[in-house]
C-alpha positions in Angstrom: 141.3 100.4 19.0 139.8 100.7 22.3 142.0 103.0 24.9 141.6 101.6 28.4 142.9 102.3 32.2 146.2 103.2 32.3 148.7 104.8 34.5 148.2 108.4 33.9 151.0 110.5 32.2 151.9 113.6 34.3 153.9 117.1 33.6 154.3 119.5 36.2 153.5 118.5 39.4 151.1 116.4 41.1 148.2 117.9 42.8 147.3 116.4 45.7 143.9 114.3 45.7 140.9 116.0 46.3 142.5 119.5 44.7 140.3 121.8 43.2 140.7 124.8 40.8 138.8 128.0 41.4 138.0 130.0 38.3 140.5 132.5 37.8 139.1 133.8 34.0 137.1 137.4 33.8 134.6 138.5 35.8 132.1 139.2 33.1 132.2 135.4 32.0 130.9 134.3 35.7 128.6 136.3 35.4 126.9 134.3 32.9 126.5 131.6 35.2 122.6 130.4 35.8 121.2 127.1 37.0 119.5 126.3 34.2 123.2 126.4 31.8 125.0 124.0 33.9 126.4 121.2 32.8 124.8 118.2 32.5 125.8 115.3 34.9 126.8 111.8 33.7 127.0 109.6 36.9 126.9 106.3 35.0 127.2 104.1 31.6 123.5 104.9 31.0 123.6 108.4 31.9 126.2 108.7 29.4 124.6 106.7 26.7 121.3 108.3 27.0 122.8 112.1 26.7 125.4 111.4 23.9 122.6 109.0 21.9 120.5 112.3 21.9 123.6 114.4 20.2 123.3 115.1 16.0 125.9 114.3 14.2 127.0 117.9 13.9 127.0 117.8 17.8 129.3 115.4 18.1 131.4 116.8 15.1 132.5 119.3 17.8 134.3 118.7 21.1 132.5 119.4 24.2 133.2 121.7 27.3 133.9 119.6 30.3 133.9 119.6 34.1 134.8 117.3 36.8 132.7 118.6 39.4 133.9 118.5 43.4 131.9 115.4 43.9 133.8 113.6 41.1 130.7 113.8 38.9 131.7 114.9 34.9 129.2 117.6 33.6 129.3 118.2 29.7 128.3 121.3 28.0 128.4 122.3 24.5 131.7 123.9 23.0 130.8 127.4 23.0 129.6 127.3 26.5 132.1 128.6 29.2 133.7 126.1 31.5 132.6 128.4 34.4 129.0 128.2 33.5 129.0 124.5 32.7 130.7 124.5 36.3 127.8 126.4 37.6 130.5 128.4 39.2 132.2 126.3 41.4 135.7 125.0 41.8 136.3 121.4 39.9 138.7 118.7 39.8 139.1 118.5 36.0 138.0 121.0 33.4 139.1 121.0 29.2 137.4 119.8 26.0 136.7 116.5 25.1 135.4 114.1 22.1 134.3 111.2 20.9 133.2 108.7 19.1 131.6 105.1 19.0 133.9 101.8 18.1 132.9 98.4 18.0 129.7 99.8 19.7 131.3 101.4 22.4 132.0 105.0 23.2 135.4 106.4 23.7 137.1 109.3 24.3 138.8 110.4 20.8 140.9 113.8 21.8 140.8 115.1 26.0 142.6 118.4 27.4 143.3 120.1 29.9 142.4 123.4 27.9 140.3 125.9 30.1 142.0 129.6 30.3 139.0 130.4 32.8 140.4 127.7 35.6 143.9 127.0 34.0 144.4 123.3 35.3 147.7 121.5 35.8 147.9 118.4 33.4 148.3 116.6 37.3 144.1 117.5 37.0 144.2 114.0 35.1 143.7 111.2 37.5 139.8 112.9 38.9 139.4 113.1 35.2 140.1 109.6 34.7 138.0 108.5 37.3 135.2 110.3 36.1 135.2 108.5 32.9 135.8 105.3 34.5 132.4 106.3 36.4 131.0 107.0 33.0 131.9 103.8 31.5 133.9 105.6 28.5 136.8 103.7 27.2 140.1 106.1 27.7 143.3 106.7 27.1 146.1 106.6 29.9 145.9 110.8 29.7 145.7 113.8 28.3 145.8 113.9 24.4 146.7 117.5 24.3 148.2 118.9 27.6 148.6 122.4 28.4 150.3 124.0 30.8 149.4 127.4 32.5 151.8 129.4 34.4 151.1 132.8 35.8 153.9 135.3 35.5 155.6 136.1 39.0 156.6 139.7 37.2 153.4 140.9 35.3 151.2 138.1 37.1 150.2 137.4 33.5 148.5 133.9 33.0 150.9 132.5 30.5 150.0 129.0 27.8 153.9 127.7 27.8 154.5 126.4 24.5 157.3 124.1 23.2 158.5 124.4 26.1 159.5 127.5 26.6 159.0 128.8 29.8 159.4 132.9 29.0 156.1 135.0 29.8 154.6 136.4 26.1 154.0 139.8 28.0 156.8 140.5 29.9 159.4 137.8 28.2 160.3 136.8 32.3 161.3 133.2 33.2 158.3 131.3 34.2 158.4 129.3 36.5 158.1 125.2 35.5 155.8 124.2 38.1 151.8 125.2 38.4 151.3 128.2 40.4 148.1 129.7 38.8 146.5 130.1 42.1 148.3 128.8 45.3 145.5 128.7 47.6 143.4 126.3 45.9 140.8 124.0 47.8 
C-alpha cells in the first residue's frame, strides 16, 4: 500500500512557515562538522533514485539520518552520522530518521520521525518535511510515524523526551510545559 499526500497530523503547535531549528545538542558533536560529511542532497525523483539504487541491502536495513535543509532541500546521511554534521551545521526545517523501502516499483517512506536530541524539533516540523519528499518523488504518509516531543524544563532548563504523555521533567520531576519551547528565538 502506497501512502500518499495527506493533510499532515500535528501535536504541539504549529510552527510558522519558513521556521527553522538551530542545533541545540553538545558542543563537541558540532565540532565534527566538515564539508566533505554533509549530507547528501536529493532535489528530485532521480536524485533520489540514483543515491538509494547505490545503497546495499544492509544499508537500507537501517534508517537514515535526515535533514530538511533551509532551502527545502532533504539531505540523507547514514544512521550513525549526527544530524548536525549531515546539516553541515546549519539550522533546518525538518530533521529525524527515516526508512524505506520499494513497492510495486516505487519507493516509499516505511517509518519517519521527528527524532533528533541535537535540534529537538516540534512534530509541527512536518509540513517542510512533507514537501521535501514531495520534491523527492517518495510516496508518504500523511505524517510522522513516530512523533516526539521535546520540551525544555523551565526549572532545570533540562531538554526533556515527554513520554505517554506525561509532561513531568525526568531530572527535576517539574511540570513541563505542553507546548514546544526548546529554543524561542528560532529563525
Amino acid at each position: 500500500m502506497l501512502f500518499t499526500v495527506g493533510g499532515p497530523r500535528l501535536t504541539g503547535m504549529t510552527m510558522p512557515r519558513g521556521w527553522s531549528y538551530r542545533y541545540v545538542g553538545p558542543a563537541e558533536l558540532r565540532e565534527l562538522v566538515r564539508p566533505d560529511r554533509e549530507g547528501q542532497g536529493i532535489r528530485s525523483a532521480a536524485d533520489f533514485d540514483e543515491r538509494i539504487s547505490a545503497r546495499t541491502a544492509e544499508e537500507l536495513a537501517e534508517p537514515f539520518t535526515f535533514v530538511v535543509d533551509r532551502t527545502g532541500i532533504l539531505r540523507l546521511s547514514p544512521r550513525r552520522r549526527e544530524h548536525v554534521v549531515c546539516a553541515g551545521g546549519q539550522a533546518v526545517l525538518g530533521v529525524g530518521e527515516i526508512s524505506f523501502r520499494k513497492e510495486s516499483g516505487q519507493w516509499a517512506i516505511d517509518e519517519v520521525s521527528n527524532h533528533s536530541t541535537g535540534y529537538c524539533p516540534d512534530a509541527g516540523s512536518w509540513p517542510a518535511v512533507a514537501e521535501a519528499l514531495d520534491r523527492a518523488g517518495i510516496a508518504r504518509r500523511p505524517g510522522f510515524t513516530h512523533e516526539v516531543l521535546f520540551r525544555r524544563c523551565p526549572s532545570c532548563r533540562q531538554l526533556s523526551i515527554v513520554r505517554e504523555q506525561d509532561f513531568v521533567c525526568v531530572f527535576c520531576d517539574e511540570a513541563l510545559p505542553r507546548e514546544w519551547n526548546v529554543d524561542r528565538l528560532g529563525h
